[in-house]
C-alpha positions as CSV (number, residue, x, y, z in Angstrom):
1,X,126.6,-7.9,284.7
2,X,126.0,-7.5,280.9
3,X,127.5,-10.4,277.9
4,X,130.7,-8.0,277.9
5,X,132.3,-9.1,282.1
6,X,131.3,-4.9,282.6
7,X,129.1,-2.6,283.5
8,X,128.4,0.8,284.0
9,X,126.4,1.9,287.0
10,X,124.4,4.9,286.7
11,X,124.3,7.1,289.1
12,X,122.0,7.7,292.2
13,X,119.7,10.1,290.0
14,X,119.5,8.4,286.7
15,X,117.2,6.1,286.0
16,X,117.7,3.6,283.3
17,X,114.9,2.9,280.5
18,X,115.0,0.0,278.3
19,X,115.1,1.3,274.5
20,X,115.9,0.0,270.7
21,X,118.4,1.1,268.6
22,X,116.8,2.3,265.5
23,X,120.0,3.9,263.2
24,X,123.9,4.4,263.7
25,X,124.7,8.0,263.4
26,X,128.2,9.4,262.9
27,X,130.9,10.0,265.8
28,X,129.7,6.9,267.6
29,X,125.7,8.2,268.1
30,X,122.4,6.2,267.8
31,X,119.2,7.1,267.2
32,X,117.1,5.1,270.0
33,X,113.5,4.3,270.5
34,X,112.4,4.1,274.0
35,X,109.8,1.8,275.6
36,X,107.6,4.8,275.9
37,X,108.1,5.0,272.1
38,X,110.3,9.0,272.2
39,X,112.9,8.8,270.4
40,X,116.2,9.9,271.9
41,X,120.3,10.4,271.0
42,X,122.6,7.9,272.9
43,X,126.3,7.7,272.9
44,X,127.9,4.2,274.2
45,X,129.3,4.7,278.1
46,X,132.0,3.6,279.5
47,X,133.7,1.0,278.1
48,X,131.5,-0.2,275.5
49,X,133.3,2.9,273.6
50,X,136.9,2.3,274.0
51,X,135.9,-1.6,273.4
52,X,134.4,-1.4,270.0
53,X,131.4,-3.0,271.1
54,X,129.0,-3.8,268.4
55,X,125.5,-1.7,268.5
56,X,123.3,-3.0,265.7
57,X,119.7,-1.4,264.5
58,X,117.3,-3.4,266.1
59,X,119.2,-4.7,269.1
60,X,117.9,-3.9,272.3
61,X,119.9,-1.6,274.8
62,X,119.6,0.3,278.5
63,X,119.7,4.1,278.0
64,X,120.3,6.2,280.7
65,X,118.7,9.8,279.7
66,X,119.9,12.9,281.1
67,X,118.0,15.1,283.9
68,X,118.5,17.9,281.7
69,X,117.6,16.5,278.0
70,X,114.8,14.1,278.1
71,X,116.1,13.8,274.4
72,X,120.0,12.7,275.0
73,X,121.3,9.8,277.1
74,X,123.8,7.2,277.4
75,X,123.6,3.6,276.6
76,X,125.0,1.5,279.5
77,X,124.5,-2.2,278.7
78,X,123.1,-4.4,275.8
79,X,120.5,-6.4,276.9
């Protein structure tokens, strides 16, 4: 359970990689870098969206990258 009292569980599939949030884009989008230092788009999942939950540069995040685009993914807790 993350700071928030929520989280949302990836599925079966997706594997979650631990990654830092390097710039706010617009329409809710951040640039991330992951531990194995690609960089990848991620959107906030799940509640953290509808919650305004605030995703600095430099904070450190759980991104859940899509099986199709190794380069898009969605962030699912701030750790």
């Amino acid at each position: 359970m993350s700071d928030f009292g929520f989280r949302v569980k990836p599925d079966a599939a997706d594997q979650a990689i631990s990654a830092r949030v390097l710039e706010e884009m617009p329409n809710g989008v951040f640039r991330v870098e992951l531990e194995n230092r690609d960089v990848a788009l991620a959107h906030p999942a799940g509640q953290k969206s509808r919650n305004f939950v605030r995703l600095l540069p430099g904070d450190r995040v759980e991104v859940v990258l899509t099986p199709h685009d190794l380069t898009r993914g969605r962030i699912t807790r701030k750790l």
